[in-house]
C-alpha positions as CSV (number, residue, x, y, z in Angstrom):
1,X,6.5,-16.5,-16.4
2,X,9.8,-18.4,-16.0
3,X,10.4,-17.7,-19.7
4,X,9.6,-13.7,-19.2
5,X,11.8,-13.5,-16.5
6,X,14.7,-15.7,-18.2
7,X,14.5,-13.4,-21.1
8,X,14.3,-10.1,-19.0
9,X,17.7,-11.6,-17.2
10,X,19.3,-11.6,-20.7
11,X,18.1,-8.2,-21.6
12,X,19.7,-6.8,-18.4
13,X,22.8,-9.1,-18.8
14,X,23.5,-7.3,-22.2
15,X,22.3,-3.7,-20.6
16,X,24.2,-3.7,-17.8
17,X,26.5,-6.4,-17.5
18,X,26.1,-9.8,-15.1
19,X,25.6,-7.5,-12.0
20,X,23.6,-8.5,-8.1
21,X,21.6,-5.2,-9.5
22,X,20.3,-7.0,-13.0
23,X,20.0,-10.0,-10.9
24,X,17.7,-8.8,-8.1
25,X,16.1,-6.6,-10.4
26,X,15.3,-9.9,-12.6
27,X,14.4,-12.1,-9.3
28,X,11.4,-9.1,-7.9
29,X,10.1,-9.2,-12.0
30,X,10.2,-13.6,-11.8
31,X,8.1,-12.9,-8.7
32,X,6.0,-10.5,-9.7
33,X,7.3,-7.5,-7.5
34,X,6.1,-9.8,-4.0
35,X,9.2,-9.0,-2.9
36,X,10.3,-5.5,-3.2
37,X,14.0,-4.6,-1.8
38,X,13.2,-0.9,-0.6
39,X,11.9,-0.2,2.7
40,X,9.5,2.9,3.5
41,X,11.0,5.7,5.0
42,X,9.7,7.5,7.6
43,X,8.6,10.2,6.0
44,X,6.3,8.4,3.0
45,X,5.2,6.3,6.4
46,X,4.0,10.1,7.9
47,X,2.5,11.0,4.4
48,X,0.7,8.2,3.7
49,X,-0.9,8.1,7.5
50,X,-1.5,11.8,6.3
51,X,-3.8,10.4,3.3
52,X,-5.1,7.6,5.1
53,X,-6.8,9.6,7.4
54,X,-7.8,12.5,5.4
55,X,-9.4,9.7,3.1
56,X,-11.3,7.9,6.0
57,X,-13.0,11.7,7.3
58,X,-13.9,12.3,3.5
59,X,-15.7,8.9,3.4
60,X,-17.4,9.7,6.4
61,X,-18.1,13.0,5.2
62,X,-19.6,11.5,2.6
63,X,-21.2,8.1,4.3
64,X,-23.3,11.0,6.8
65,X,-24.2,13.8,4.5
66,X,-27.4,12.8,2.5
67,X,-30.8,13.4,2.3
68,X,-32.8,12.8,5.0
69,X,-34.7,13.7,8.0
70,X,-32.7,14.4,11.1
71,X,-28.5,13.5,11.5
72,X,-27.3,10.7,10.6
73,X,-23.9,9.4,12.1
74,X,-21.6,7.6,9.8
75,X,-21.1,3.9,9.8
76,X,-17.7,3.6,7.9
77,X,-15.0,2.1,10.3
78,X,-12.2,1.1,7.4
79,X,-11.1,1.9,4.2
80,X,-9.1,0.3,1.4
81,X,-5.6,2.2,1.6
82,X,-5.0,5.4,-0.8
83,X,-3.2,4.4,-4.0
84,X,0.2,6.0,-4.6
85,X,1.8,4.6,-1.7
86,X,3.9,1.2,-1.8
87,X,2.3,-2.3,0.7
88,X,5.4,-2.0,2.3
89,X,4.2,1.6,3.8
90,X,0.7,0.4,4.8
91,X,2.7,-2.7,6.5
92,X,4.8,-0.6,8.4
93,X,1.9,1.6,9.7
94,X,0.1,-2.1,10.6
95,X,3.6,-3.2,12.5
96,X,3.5,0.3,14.8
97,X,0.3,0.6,15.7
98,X,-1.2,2.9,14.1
99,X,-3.5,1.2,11.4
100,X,-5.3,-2.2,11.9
101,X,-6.2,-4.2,9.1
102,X,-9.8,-5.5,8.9
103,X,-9.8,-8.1,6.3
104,X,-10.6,-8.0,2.3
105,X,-7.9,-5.2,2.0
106,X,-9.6,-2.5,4.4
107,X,-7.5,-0.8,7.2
108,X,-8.9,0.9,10.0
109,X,-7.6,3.6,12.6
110,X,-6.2,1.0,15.7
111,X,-7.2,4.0,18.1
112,X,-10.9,3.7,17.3
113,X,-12.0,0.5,17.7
């Protein structure tokens, strides 16, 4: 990995010059993207609590239609987030209340439980 990211820091040196840009940019690939250096914005926070709850009714939807004698109510409390949408989002959402996280990478509404 060391030796990835040491040759990725030379290809940027030539690209763009010694910069803090190719250097940051060269740090988040030596760590693997863990640390990312944008923060959500409101709005992608609003869309993606948008998806995450249009995704959770759908799995209910789905979890209590079937076949079978009489209604059936839905046991799905959490779901793993939406793709498409950066950690950092679903981190934010965790940090205000809105989303708790449930373990094993599921997050659940926090006004439901």
């Amino acid at each position: 990995m060391i030796r990835f990211a040491t040759l990725r820091l030379a290809l940027l040196r030539s690209q763009v010059g010694w910069t803090t840009l190719g250097l940051e940019r060269s740090r988040s690939i030596a760590n693997g993207f863990r640390g990312s250096l944008t923060m959500a914005t409101e709005e992608e926070i609003k869309r993606a609590f948008k998806a995450f709850k249009k995704r959770l009714k759908l799995a209910r939807l789905d979890d209590a239609s079937g076949l079978g004698i009489g209604s059936k109510a839905s046991r799905i409390g959490g779901i793993t987030p939406p793709g498409g949408h950066p950690p950092e989002v679903w981190d934010a959402l965790v940090a205000q209340g809105k989303l708790k996280r449930e373990g094993g990478g599921i997050l659940a509404l926090a006004q439901e439980l």
